[in-house]
C-alpha positions, 0 to 999 in steps of 0.5 A: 975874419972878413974886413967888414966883420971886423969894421963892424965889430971895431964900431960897437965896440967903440960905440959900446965904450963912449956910451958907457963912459959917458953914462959913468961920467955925468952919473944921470943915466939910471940905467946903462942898459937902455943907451948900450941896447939903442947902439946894439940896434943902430950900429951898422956898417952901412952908414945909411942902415944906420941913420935909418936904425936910429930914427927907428930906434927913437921913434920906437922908443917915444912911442913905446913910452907914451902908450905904454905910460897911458896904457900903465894907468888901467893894466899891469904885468905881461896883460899890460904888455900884450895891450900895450903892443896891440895898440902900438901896430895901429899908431906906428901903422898910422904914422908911417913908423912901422919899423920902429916896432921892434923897440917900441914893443921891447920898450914896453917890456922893460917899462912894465916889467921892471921892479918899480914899475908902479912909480912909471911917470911921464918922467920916467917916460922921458929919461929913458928916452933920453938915454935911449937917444944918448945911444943913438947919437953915439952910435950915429956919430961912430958910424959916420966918422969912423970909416965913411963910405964914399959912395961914389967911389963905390959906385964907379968901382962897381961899375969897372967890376962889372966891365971886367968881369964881362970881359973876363967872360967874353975872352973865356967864351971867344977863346971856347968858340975858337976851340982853344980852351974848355967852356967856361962856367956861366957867370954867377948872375945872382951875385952880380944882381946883389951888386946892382942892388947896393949900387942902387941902395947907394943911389938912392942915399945919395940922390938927396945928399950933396951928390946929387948933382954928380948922380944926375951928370953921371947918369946914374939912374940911367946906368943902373937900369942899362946893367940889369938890362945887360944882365937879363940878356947876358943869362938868355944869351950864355944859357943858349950858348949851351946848345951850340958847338964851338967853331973857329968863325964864331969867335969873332962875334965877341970882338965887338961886345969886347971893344964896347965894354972899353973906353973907346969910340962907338960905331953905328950900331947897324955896323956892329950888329952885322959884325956879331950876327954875320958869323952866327947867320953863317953857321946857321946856314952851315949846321944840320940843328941850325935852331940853336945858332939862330936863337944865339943870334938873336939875343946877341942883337939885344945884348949888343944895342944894352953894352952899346948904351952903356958906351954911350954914357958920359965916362966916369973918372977913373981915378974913382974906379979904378 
């Protein structure tokens, strides 16, 4: 079973628990099954899907309620439903709430199809969204205590698994070049696009939190776009790669890129531009298909200047990322 699964798992199960047993011990809500289904909606393992769960959870449950009491006093049954729901998508439209409209609409189902529902009151309106936000606070207070995410952390983790795994793929593709080993498989961009949008979702969270400070420092925002930069031409540059032959000059090429994916001093672009372009112009001239070998060259040079920006940030700690 993968970690998360079963970190996930582990929180609704103990959120499933506190909430039921608060429900038992105070004997006020009616009805377990309105707080247990809010901590089946809000439980996340990502603490900001969570928060963003609940909100929605409660907005849609007091919205759900109100139109649904209102429209109670001309319509019944599933007809009562169906209005019911119509005029919610304007109202939440309105209010800008339009993720909750999931439990709004479910809210309206459980009010007006219930055995009593001749008795629905603004009382009764308002209990159930009590117990509803019992739920959520719940399930708000197990996600953000029980394994917490330290998103930074996170953030510099992801930025070392990036740099490493680009060097990986250099020293495959130099060792290729020098014809001492097969050529290697092309990087599976689209999961390393999946990670850039984490980190970005991570970003996003924390830029108004008590981090924001160390983000701006840090040069987030600017980091992030310089990696999908780097990754766009990464995909241009391996794909070319594909219509050139290996031989031993070419190599070389790669030491710079490699040296700039590690902590260490950067020398003027101009110098590591000659030093990645010089072998590849060479064996241009050399070929009888020289194309194939231009083109190389020239993504190299783009690809170059993206890896030398990232160089150029502030470094990160390496307690966090390593």
């Amino acid at each position: 079973m993968r970690a998360d699964l079963l970190r996930k798992s582990l929180k609704l199960a103990i959120a499933s628990f506190i909430t039921a047993a608060i429900a038992v011990f105070f004997q006020r809500i009616e009805f377990v099954w309105y707080p247990l289904l809010a901590v089946v909606v809000v439980v996340d393992d990502n603490d900001e899907q969570t928060v963003a769960a609940a909100r929605s959870r409660i907005l849609g449950t007091v919205v759900g309620g109100l139109v649904t009491f209102l429209v109670h006093t001309i319509l019944a049954g599933w007809i009562g439903v169906l209005v019911s729901i119509l005029l919610m998508v304007p109202v939440l439209r309105i209010l800008g709430w339009q993720s909750g409209l999931s439990t709004a609409a479910l809210v309206s189902v459980m009010f007006l199809m219930i055995p009593g529902h001749a008795e629905l009151n603004w009382n009764y309106v308002f209990n159930r969204a009590l117990d509803t936000s019992v739920g959520c606070a719940v399930a708000l207070a197990v996600g953000l205590l029980l394994w917490p995410r330290d998103r930074l952390r996170l953030l510099c983790s992801g930025d070392a698994e990036l740099r490493q795994r680009l060097q990986l793929q250099l020293r495959a593709q130099r060792a290729w070049l020098a014809g001492q080993a097969p050529r290697p498989e092309p990087l599976p961009i689209v999961d390393l696009g999946a990670r850039l949008d984490a980190m970005q979702r991570w970003i996003e969270v924390e830029r108004s939190g008590p981090h924001g400070k160390t983000l701006r420092r840090q040069r987030w925002r600017q980091r992030l776009l310089l990696w999908r930069l780097v990754l766009n031409h990464w995909l241009q540059w391996e794909r070319l790669l594909v219509d050139v032959q290996p031989a031993p000059p070419l190599e070389s090429s790669l030491d710079p890129l490699i040296s700039q994916l590690q902590p260490a001093a950067t020398p003027p672009l101009q110098q590591l531009q000659v030093q990645v372009t010089g072998p590849w112009q060479r064996a241009a001239a050399a070929a009888r298909r020289p194309l194939p070998y231009l083109a190389v060259k020239a993504e190299l040079a783009p690809l170059l200047a993206a890896v030398r920006s990232l160089a150029l940030l502030p470094p990160l700690p390496r307690e966090a990322s390593s």
